[in-house]
Each structure stands twice: as C-alpha cells, then as structure tokens.
Wavefront OBJ file of the C-alpha trace (Angstrom):
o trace
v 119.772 105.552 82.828
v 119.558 102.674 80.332
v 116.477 102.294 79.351
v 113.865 100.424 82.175
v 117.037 99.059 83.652
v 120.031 100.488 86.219
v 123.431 99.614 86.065
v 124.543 99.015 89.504
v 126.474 102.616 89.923
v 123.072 104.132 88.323
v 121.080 102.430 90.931
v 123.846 103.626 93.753
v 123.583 107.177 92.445
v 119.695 107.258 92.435
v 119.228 105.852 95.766
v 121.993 107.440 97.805
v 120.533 110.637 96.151
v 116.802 109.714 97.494
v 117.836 109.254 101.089
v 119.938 112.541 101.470
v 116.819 114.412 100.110
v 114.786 112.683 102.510
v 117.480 113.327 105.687
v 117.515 116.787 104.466
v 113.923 116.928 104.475
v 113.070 115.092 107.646
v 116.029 117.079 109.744
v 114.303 120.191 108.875
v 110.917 119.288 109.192
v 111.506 118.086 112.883
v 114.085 121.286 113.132
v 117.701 120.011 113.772
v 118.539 121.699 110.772
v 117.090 125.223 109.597
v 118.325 126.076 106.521
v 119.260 129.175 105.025
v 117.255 130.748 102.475
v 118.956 131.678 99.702
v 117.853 133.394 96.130
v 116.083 131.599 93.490
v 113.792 129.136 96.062
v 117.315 127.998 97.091
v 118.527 126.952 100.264
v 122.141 125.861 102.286
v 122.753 124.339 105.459
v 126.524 124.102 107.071
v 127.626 120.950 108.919
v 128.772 121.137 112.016
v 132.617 121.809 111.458
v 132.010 124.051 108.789
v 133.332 122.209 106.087
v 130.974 121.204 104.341
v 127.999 122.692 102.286
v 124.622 121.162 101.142
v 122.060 123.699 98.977
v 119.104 122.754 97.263
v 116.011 123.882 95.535
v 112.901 123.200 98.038
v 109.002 124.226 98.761
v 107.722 124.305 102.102
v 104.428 123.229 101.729
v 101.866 122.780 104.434
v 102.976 121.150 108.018
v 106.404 122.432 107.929
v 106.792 119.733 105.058
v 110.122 120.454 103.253
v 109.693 119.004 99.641
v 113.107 118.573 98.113
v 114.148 118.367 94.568
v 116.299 115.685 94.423
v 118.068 117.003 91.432
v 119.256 120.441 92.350
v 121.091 118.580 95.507
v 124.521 120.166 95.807
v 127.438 119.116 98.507
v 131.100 121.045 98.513
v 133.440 119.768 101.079
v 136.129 123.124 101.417
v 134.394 124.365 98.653
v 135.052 121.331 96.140
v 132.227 119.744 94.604
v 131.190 115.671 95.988
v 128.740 113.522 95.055
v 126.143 113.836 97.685
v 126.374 110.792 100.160
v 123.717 110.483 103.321
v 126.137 108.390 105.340
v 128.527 111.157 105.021
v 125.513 113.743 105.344
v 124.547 112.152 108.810
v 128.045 112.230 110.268
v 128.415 115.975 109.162
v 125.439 116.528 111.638
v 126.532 114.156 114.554
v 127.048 116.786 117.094
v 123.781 118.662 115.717
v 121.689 115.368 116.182
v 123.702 114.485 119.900
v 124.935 111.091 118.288
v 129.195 110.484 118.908
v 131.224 107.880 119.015
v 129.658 104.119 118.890
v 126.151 105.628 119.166
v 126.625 107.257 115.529
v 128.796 104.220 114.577
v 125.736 102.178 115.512
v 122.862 104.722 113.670
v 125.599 104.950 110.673
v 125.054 101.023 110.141
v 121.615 101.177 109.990
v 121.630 103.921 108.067
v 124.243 102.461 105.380
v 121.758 99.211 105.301
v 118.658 100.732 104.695
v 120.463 102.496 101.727
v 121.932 98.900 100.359
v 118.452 97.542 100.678
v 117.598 100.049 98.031
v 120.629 100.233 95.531
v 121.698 96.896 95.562
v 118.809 95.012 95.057
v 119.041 92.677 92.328
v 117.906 93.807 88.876
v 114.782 91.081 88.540
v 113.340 92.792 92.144
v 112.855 96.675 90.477
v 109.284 96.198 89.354
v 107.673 99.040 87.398
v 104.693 100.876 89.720
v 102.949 100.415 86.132
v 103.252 96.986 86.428
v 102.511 96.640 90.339
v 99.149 98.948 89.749
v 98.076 96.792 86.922
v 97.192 94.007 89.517
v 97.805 90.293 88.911
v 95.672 87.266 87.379
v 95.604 86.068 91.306
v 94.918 88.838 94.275
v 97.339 86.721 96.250
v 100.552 87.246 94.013
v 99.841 90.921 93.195
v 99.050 92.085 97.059
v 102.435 89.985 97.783
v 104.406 91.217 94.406
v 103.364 94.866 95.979
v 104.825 93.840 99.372
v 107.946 93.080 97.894
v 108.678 95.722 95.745
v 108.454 98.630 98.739
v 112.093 99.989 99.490
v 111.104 103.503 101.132
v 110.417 102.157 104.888
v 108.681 103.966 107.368
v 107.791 107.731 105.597
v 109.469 109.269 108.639
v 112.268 107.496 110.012
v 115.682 107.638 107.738
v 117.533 105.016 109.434
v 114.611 102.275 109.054
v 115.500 99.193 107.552
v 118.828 98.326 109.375
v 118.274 94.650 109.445
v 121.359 94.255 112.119
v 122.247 90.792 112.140
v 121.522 89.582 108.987
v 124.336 88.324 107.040
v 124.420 89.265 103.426
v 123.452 85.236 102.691
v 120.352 85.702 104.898
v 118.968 88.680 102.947
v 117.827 86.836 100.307
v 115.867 84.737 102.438
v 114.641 86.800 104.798
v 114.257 90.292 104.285
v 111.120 91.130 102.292
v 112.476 93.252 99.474
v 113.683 90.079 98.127
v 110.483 88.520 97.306
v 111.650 85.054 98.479
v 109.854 82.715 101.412
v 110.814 80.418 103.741
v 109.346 77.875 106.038
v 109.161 78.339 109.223
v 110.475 75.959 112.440
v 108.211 74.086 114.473
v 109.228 73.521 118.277
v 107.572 71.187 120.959
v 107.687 72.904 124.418
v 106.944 71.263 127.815
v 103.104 72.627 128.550
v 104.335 74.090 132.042
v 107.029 76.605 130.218
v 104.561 77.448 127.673
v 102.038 80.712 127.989
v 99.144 80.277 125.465
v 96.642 83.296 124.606
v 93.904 83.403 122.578
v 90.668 84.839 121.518
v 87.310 83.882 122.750
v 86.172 80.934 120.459
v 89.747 80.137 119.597
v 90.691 76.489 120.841
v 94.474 75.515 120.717
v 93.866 72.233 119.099
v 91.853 73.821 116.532
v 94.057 76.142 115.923
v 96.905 74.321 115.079
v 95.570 71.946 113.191
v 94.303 74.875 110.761
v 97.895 75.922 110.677
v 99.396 72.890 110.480
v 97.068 70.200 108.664
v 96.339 67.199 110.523
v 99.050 64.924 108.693
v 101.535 67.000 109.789
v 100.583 67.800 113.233
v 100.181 63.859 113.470
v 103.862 63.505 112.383
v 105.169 65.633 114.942
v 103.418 63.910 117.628
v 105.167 60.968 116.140
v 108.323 62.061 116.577
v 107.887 63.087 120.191
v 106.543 59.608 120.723
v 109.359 57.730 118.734
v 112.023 59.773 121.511
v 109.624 58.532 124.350
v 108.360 61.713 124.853
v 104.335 62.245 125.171
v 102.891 64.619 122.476
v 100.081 65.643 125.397
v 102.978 67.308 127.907
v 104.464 70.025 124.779
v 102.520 72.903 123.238
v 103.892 73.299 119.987
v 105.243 76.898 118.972
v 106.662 77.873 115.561
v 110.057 79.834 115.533
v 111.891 82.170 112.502
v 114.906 79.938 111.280
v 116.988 82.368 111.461
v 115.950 83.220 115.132
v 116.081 79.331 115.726
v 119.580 78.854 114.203
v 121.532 81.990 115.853
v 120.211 82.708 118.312
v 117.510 80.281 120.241
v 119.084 76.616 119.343
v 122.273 77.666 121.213
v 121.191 79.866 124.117
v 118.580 76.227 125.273
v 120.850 74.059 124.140
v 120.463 72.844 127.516
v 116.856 72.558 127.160
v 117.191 70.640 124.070
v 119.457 68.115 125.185
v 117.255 67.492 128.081
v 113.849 67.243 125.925
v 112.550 70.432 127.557
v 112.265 71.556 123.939
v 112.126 69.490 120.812
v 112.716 70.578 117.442
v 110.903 69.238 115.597
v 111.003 70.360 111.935
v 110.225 73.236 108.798
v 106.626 73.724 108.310
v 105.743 72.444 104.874
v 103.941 75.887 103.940
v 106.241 79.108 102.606
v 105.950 82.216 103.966
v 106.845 85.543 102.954
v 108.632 87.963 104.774
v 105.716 91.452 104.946
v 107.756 95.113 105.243
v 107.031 94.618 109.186
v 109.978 92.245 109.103
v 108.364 89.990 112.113
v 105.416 89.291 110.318
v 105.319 86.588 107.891
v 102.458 85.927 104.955
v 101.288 82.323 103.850
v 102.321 82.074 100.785
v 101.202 78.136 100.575
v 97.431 78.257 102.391
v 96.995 82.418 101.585
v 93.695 82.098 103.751
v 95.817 80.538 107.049
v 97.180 83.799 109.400
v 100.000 85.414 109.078
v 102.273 84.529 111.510
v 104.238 86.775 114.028
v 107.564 85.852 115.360
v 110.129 86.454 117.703
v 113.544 88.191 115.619
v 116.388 89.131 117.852
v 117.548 91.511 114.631
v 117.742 95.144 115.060
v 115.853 96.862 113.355
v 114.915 101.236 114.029
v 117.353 100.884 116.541
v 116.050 97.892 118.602
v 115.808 94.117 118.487
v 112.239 93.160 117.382
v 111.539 90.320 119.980
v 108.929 89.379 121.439
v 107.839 87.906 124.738
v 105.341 85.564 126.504
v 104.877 88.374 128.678
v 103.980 90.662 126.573
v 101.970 87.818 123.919
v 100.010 86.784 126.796
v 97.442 89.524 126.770
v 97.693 91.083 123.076
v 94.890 88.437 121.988
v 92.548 89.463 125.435
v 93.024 92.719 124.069
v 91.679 91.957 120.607
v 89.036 89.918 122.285
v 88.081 93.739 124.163
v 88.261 95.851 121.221
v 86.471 93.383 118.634
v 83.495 93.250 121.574
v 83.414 96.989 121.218
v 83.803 97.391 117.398
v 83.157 93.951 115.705
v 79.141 94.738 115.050
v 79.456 98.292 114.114
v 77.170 99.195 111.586
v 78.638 102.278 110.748
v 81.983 100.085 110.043
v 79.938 97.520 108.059
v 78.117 100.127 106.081
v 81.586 101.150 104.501
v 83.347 97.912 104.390
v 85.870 98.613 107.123
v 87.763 95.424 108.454
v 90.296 94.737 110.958
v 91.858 91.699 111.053
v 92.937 90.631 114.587
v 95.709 88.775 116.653
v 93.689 85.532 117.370
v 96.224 83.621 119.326
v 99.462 83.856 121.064
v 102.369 81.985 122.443
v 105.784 81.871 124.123
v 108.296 80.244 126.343
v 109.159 81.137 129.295
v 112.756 79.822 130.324
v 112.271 79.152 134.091
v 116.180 80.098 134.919
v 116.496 83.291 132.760
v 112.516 84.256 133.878
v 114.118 84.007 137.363
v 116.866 86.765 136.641
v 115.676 89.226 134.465
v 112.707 91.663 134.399
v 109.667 91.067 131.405
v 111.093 93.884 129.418
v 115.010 91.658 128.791
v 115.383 90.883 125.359
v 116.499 87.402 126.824
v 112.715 86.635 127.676
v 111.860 87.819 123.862
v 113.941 84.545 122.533
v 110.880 82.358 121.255
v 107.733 83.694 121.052
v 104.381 83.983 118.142
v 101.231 85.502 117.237
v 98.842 84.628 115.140
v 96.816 87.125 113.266
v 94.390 86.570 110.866
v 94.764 87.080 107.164
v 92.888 89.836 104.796
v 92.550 87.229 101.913
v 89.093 85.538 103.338
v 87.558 89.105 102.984
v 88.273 89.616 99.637
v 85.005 90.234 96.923
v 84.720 90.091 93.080
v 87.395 92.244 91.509
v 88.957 93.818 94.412
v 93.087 93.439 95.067
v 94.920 94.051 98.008
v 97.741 96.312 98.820
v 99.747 97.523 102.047
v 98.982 101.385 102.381
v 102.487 102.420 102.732
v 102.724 101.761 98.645
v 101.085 104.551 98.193
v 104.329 106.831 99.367
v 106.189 104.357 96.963
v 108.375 105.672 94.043
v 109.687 103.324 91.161
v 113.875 102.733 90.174
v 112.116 104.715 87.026
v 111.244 107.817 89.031
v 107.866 106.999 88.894
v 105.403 107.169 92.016
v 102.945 103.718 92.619
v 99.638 106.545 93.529
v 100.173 107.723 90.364
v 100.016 104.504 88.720
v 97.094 103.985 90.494
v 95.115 107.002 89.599
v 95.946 106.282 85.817
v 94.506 102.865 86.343
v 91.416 103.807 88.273
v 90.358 106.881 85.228
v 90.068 109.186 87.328
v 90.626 112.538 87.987
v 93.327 112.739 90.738
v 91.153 114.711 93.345
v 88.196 112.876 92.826
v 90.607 109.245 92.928
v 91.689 111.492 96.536
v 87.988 111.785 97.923
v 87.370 107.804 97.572
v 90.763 107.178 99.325
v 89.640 109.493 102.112
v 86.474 108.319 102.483
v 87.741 104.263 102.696
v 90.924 105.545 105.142
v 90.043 108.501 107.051
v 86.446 108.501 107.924
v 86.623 104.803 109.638
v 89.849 106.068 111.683
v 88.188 109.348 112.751
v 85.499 107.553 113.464
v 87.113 104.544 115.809
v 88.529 107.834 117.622
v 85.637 110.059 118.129
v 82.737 107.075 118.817
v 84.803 104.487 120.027
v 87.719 106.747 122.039
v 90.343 103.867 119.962
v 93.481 105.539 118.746
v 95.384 103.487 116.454
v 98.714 103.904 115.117
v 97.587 103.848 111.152
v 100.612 104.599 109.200
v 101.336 102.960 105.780
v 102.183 99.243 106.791
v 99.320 98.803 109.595
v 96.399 99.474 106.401
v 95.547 97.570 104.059
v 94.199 98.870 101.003
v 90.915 96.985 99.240
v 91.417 98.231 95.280
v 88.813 98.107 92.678
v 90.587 98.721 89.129
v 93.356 101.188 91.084
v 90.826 102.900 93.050
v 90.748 102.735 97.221
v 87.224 100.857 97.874
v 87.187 100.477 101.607
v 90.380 99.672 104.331
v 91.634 96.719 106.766
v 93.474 97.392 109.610
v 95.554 95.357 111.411
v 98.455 95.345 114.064
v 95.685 95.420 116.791
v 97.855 94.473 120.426
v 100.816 96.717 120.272
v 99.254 99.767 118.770
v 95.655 100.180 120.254
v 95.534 102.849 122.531
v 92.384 102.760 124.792
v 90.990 106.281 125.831
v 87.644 105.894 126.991
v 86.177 103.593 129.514
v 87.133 100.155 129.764
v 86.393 98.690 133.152
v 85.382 95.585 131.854
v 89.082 94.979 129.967
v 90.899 92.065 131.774
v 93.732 93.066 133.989
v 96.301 91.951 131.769
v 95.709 94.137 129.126
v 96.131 97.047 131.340
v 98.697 98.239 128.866
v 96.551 98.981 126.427
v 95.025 101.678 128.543
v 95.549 105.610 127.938
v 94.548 108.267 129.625
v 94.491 111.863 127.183
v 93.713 115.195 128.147
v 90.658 117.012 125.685
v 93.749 118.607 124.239
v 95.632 116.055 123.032
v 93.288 113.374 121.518
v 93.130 114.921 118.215
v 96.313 114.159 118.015
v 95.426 110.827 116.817
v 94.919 112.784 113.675
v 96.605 115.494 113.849
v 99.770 114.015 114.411
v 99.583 110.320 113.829
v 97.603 110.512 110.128
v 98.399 114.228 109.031
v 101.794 114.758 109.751
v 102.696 111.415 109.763
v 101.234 109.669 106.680
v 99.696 112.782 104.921
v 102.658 115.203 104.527
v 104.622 112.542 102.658
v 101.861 111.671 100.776
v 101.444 115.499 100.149
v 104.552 115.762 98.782
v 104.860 113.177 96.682
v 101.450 114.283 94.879
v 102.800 117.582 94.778
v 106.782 116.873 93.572
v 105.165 114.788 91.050
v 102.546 117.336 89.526
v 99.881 115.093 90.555
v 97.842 117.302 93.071
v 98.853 120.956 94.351
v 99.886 120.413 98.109
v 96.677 123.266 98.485
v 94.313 121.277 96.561
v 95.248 117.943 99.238
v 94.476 119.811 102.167
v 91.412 120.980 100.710
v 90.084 117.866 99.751
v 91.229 116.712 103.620
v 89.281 119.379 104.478
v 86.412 119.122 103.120
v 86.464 115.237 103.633
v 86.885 115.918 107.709
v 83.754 118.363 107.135
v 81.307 115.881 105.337
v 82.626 113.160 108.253
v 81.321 115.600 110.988
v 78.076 116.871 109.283
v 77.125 113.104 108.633
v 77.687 112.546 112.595
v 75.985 114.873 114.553
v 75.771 112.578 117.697
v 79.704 113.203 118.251
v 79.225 116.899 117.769
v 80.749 117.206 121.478
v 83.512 115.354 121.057
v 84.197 117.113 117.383
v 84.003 120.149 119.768
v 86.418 119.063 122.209
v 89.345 117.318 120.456
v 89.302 119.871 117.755
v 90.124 118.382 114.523
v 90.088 122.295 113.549
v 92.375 123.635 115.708
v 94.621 126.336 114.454
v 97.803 124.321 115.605
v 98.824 121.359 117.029
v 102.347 120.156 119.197
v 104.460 117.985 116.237
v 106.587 114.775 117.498
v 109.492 114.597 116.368
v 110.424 110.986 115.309
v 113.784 110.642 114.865
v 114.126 113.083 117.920
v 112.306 110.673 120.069
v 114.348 107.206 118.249
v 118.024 108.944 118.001
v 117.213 110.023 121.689
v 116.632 106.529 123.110
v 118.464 103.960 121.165
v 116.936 100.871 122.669
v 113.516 101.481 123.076
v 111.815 104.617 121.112
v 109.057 105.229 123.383
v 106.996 103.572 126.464
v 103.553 102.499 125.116
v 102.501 104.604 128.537
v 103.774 107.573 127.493
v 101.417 110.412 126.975
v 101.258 112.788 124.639
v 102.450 115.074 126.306
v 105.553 113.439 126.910
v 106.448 113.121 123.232
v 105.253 116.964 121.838
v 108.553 118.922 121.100
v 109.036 121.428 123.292
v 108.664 125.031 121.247
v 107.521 123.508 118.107
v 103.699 124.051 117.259
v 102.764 122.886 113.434
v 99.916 124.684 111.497
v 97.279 122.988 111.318
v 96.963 122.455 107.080
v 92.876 122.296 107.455
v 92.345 125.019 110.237
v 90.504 127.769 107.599
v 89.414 125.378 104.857
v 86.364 123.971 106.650
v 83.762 124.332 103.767
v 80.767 124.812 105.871
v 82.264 127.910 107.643
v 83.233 129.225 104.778
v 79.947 128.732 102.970
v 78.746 130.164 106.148
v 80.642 132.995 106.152
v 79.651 134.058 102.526
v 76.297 134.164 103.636
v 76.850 136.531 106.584
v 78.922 138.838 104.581
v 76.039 138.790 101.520
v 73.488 139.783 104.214
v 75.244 142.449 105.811
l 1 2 3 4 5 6 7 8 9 10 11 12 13 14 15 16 17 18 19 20 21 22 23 24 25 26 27 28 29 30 31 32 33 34 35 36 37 38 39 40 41 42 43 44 45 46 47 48 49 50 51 52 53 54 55 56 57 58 59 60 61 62 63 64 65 66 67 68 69 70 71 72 73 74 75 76 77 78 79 80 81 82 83 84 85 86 87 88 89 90 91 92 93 94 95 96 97 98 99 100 101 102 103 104 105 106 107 108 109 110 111 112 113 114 115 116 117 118 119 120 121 122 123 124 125 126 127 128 129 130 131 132 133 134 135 136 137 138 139 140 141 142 143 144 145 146 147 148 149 150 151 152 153 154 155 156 157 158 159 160 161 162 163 164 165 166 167 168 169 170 171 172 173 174 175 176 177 178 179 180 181 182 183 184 185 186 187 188 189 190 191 192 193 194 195 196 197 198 199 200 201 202 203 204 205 206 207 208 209 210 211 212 213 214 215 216 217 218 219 220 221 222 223 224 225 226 227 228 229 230 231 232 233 234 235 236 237 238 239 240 241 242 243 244 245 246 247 248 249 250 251 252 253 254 255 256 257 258 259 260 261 262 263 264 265 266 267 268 269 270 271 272 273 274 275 276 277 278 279 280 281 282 283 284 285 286 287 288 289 290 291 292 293 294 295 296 297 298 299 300 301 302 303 304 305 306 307 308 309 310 311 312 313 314 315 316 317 318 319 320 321 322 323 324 325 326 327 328 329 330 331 332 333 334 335 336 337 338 339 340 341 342 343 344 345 346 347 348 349 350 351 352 353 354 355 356 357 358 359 360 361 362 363 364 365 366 367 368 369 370 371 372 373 374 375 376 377 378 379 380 381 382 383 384 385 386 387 388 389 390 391 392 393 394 395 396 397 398 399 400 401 402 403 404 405 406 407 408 409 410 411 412 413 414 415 416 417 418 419 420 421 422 423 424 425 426 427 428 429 430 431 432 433 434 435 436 437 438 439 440 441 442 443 444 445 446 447 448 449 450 451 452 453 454 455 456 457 458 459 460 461 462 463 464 465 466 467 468 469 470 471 472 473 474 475 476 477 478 479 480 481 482 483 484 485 486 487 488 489 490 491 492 493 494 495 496 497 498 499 500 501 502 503 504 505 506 507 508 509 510 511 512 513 514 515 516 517 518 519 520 521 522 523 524 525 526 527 528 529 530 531 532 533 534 535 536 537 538 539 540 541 542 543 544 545 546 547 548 549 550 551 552 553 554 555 556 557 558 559 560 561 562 563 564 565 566 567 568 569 570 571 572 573 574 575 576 577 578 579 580 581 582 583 584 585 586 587 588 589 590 591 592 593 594 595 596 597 598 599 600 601 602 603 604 605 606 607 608 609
C-alpha cells in the first residue's frame, strides 16, 4: 500500500479480500460449508462443480466462530491460481446455498454492491480509526464523522448493503458512507388520507413546528392558501427525495394534479443519511429527531418501506414500553437511555388501500417516524458513537476498538469490563425484570464515550424490534404485534443468540485476529460480567434459573439461512423462536463452565474434602 492512502486496485484487492474471508467465515459458522482440515491449522473447501479450490489458515474459537486470516486466502480454479473474488466465491456455492438462476442473479447484485460500497469509495471518505477515536472539537461532527466512515454492515449478513435502486449519481447523496446530507421533501396531505400516531404528550402542531420552525411551517400554509387550498384540511408529512422523485411523485400523480397531495418543498435543515439507510440525522438542528422514512430501495433483500399501517401503532407501542421502563431506577442508576419513536405518519391511498393487503409494498409509498435524538442527553466530555463501530476495521488494517482502548489508557480487559457493564447488564436486565427482548446489534446502540472508554448505552429502534414477553394486558390493541409469547427455554435466547452469537463472536474475533484480547480471556470477562449481574440481583434469581443464561448449549439461527431462504421478507415479527433455531445445530455455550462463583465454589468443596 502507499503509505495512509490506496490506489484504487489496492483498495479493490483489500476489500474483495475482506468479504470472501467473511463469506468463508459466515458459511461455515452457520454450516453450508464444512471445511476440510488440513495440516498446518489449514483448511479447503470444494465448490460445488469441483472446480474450484479455496484453503486458508483459520481458528475456531468459541461459538463455532471461524476466524479467518485474510492473508493466507488461496483460490485455484482447475488447479491454477486466481485472485480470490466473493462474487465468484458465492456463485461457486449456488447450488450449496439453494440460490439459481435470477434468485442468485438477484443476491449476486447485492452482493457486488455492498463490495463497491467498500472499494470504491472515494479517497477523502477512508478516515483513520485513529482519527475517528480521537473524537472531534463538536460531539455532533465526530458521532456523525463515525457514522460515515462504517463500511462492514450488519456483522452477520454478507450481502448487506445492496442499495438496489440507487443510481451511481444518487450514492453520493444518499447512501451514508458518503458523508453527504440532503434535505428532505415536505408534502401536504388531505387530513382524511392521513394516519397520525403519536406519543402521549406529543401534539401534532407542536410537533411540527419543532421540526419545522414556525417561518417555515407558515410558508407552507401559504402556499396551500395561494392555490386556494386550506392549510387546516392537509397534515403535512415529509418524504426521502429520492422516494419522492422515483417513485411516489409518479405513482399519485393523479393525486397531485387533483390537490389530494401538494408538494410543497425541501426542508431547509440537512440531514444525514445513519448506516440504517431509512433513518436520517439532523445535521442543521442536531437536537430535532431523526427522521424515519419510507425508501422503496432494496436493501438485505427487501424494499425498506414503510406503511401507515404499520406507523400507526409503533409510537402506542413506545408509549407502553416507556410506561414500563421510563422511571427505572436501576436504568437511571447506570445512565441507560432509550430514545423513542415519538410520532408517526402515513398516507393511505384510498384506491390502492382498496386492493391490496397492509403488508403490499404499494401501501409502504409515503410514510415517517419520528424518533428522538441522543444529542439532548449528552454530559460534559462524553461523545457519541453507533455500537456497530466497534466491529469496524480501517482501509489501514486497523480495528476502531482498538483505537479506542489506546485512547481510553487502559488495559484491554479492564476497557472490556466497562463496555460490559454500560451494554450488557441494562439488556439482561430489560429481559429478566422487564420480560423486553430487544434486537441490540451494533446499529440499534449507541455508545456514550468518555476519552475512548464505554460510559453507559442508548438504545433506540424501539417499534419494530421490541418483543413483549411478559404481561401486557393493558397494551392497546394495535400494538398487538409487539406481543411474544416464549417458552422458559427459549428466552435466553435474547442473549444467547441475539447478543452472543450475534454481536459478540464478531467482536471476539476481531479482538482476537488483532492480538487485542485472547478469544478465552472475552468469554471470561463475559462470564464473569453475567455473574456479578446475577449476584447484584437476587430478586430475579427465578428467572436467572429458568432462562438459563448458563446453559451448556443453545439452538444457533442461522441468518443468511433464514434471508437467502425468503427473499422478500426475512422473517415474520410473530415468529417464535422456535421457528428460526436450525434444525441439528446446537452452539456451545462460550460461558457455560466459566461462572466464577461456581468455580470459587467448587475450590472450596474440593479444599474441604
């Protein structure tokens, strides 16, 4: 490499590299492929017509966790050394993964994207994790710098940033590892094809004028009133331009022409695309909510609309959970935050709402949720950053948690136990006292940083991944979605699966592959962490007893399985479980053994004896 900088076949090279060692990883971690062990802590899988070879140098750490070095990555098609190439590696296993024909065509697209979006990013937008951990003058540009610079995606899906429909001219604008903002497109809507949602204490006028500003709330009205139109008969709803321009504007054109809907301008804040490509940031009023649209894109294999149907009830649903959780003491005491969905709204298109069911992505045309932002919470010294950075690895080779723990001073266990503490306890505890199961990956935390070290956590994305457990009689019928019901069996899975295997292996290996912390010495600090959790509440002792966080082994979901299975829609938010374990394929569970107190316990026993 030259220097801090790539050329562009350097950058190619790197990241094509990166991606085949994560397919190779992820494929064998969820078993489509099991490699062959060779000598020398080397390994080989075939593809599917024989042809071709990959071998590599791997570890299997803890979970079934496959970590790769990217390096010793060797492909021979009929015996002749290639480059290695992921696109290619994918198609080679087409038959192994049940994809043919336009279904791999399709995956192969996404795929081939989500690579671009890492090689070919321009040279300004590879920031140094040095440089990212070092923070900013103003919280605002760092936490959004941080934002930007992300180009791993989801730890577990490969094909994850796909952006399908984006032209190569809307990139720029629109997809987040750019950096850039736009505005955003205000609509007027006739009140009677409008569905408006919102938390208790939220008022509609109130709320838009905090989004807006008066002045230009005041010239909108004017311009319904200079068409002779009355600003009192249209709610007003703002739209993604590009969802506006290709793909709303033209399917109610009729609409427009007939005043149904007005358009009615760009908002005169910026806003910043966030890694949940939906989800937009304020870059103009940082303390106004980000704002949630509707963007007929695909994206992880489906289109990322959104409906009034569906918008309706997320706010009654934050309304429910912050009435069981918003005066916790326990949460208060260490600085947990979750920042909820305080208002929601979308059209409803009286001809197409009379031919289709709520789940058409025709009803998810026009459609947005308000949710508030992080930056009102922030103290003295402390910086923001989205979770999922912490997985992130530099152009340079260099991983962002490292960068961190240099910052912070210290030692990278004890840097571990504070990050634990601020993530883990609050989400074990919102599933053990509250019976709330979350879906806290990377991009649904956000990280509050003092000088590089994890101080406490907000989490957000409340609507569409809250999964109620326990009772909730009182929740309004139309957030009957939101309701699960578990077996004892599977509600640790909430850990288990959704923040060990899904967030914690990758971090795992990336502290291991880098020399940072021994993939032993993680699971001990998880373990020990879980322990001092449990010992500090006894009152949930029967619940720690039931869903056992200690259990020798646990079902795994497979991700990609479940995504490459069901191109259009993943899974059903009323799936159990159950529905999702892989049939045959139990993981170890990397704490079951490590519990300090039984050991301690133990070595007593065996000293009196």
């Amino acid at each position: 490499m030259s220097g801090t900088t790539l050329t562009i076949a350097e950058a190619w090279d790197i990241y094509r590299l990166r991606l085949t060692r994560k397919i190779l990883a992820e494929l064998s971690h969820e078993r489509f492929l099991v490699p062959e062990r060779l000598s020398g802590g080397r390994y080989a899988v075939r593809s599917d017509d024989g042809a071709t070879d990959y071998t590599f140098s791997a570890e299997i750490l803890a979970l079934d966790s496959w970590c790769i070095d990217e390096e010793s990555i060797r492909r021979y098609v009929n015996g002749v050394a290639r480059p290695a190439d992921p696109v290619a590696l994918i198609a080679d296993f087409g038959t192994t993964l049940g994809l043919t024909g336009d279904d791999l065509a399709a995956y192969l697209e996404e795929l081939t994207h989500t690579l671009t979006l890492g090689a070919d990013r321009p040279a300004e937008r590879r920031v140094p994790v040095a440089e990212l951990a070092a923070g900013a003058a103003d919280p605002v540009t760092g936490f959004q710098a941080i934002e930007a610079a992300m180009t791993e995606g989801h730890p577990c899906f490969l094909a994850n940033a796909g952006r399908v429909g984006f032209t190569i001219d809307d990139l720029p604008r629109f997809a987040p590892e750019y950096g850039g903002s736009t505005p955003l497109i205000w609509l007027a809507i006739r009140v009677e094809n409008v569905a408006f949602a919102a938390m208790s204490g939220v008022d509609y006028d109130e709320l838009i004028d905090s989004e807006l500003g008066r002045e230009q709330r005041d010239r909108f009205a004017e311009l319904l009133t200079d068409r002779g139109l009355d600003p009192a008969g249209y709610l007003l709803l703002p739209a993604h331009p590009w969802q506006w321009r290709n793909k709303a504007a033209r399917l109610f054109a009729p609409e427009l022409a007939a005043g149904d809907i007005v358009e009615l301008g760009p908002s005169a804040d910026q806003y910043q695309p966030q890694q949940s490509i939906r989800t937009l940031f304020n870059r103009s009023e940082p303390a106004r909510r980000y704002v949630k649209v509707s963007l007929s894109i695909t994206n992880m294999g489906f289109t990322r609309g959104m409906s009034a149907d569906y918008m309706s009830s997320t706010p009654l649903i934050n309304d429910w959970v912050h009435s069981r959780i918003g005066d916790d003491e326990y949460l208060r005491s260490v600085g947990f935050e979750v920042r909820y969905e305080a208002a929601a709204i979308g059209y409803r298109n009286p001809t197409i709402e009379s031919v289709t069911s709520p789940g058409s992505e025709y009803r998810k045309m026009l459609a947005a949720l308000w949710r508030q932002s992080p930056i009102g919470l922030l103290r003295k010294g402390e910086e923001l950053a989205t979770m999922a950075a912490l997985l992130h690895v530099d152009h340079l080779g260099h991983p962002m948690i490292g960068a961190l723990i240099t910052r912070s001073g210290l030692e990278p266990r004890e840097w571990l136990r504070h990050y634990l503490r601020a993530y883990l306890h609050p989400i074990i505890y919102l599933l053990y006292a509250h019976e709330l199961k979350f879906s806290p990956h990377g991009e649904n935390l956000i990280l509050v940083l003092v000088d590089g070290l994890p101080a406490r956590a907000i989490l957000k994305d409340i609507g569409e991944e809250v999964f109620i457990l326990g009772d909730c009689e009182d929740l309004p019928p139309e957030g009957a979605r939101a309701r699960s019901s578990e077996p004892d069996d599977t509600r640790n899975l909430g850990i288990l699966s959704d923040v060990f295997d899904d967030f914690f292996r990758p971090l795992a290996a990336v502290l291991h592959g880098h020399g940072l912390i021994r993939d032993d010495d993680f699971w001990d600090e998880v373990a020990a962490s879980v322990d001092a959790f449990q010992a500090a509440h006894p009152g949930l002792a029967d619940k720690f007893t039931r869903w056992d966080l200690w259990a020798p082994t646990f079902g795994a979901i497979h991700l990609n399985r479940l995504q490459i299975g069901n191109r259009k829609r993943m899974v059903d938010h009323d799936d159990s479980y159950a529905s999702m374990v892989a049939t045959g394929h139990e993981l170890v569970n990397p704490i079951a053994g490590r519990r300090p107190s039984q050991a301690t316990a133990h070595h007593v026993m065996a000293g009196a004896q």
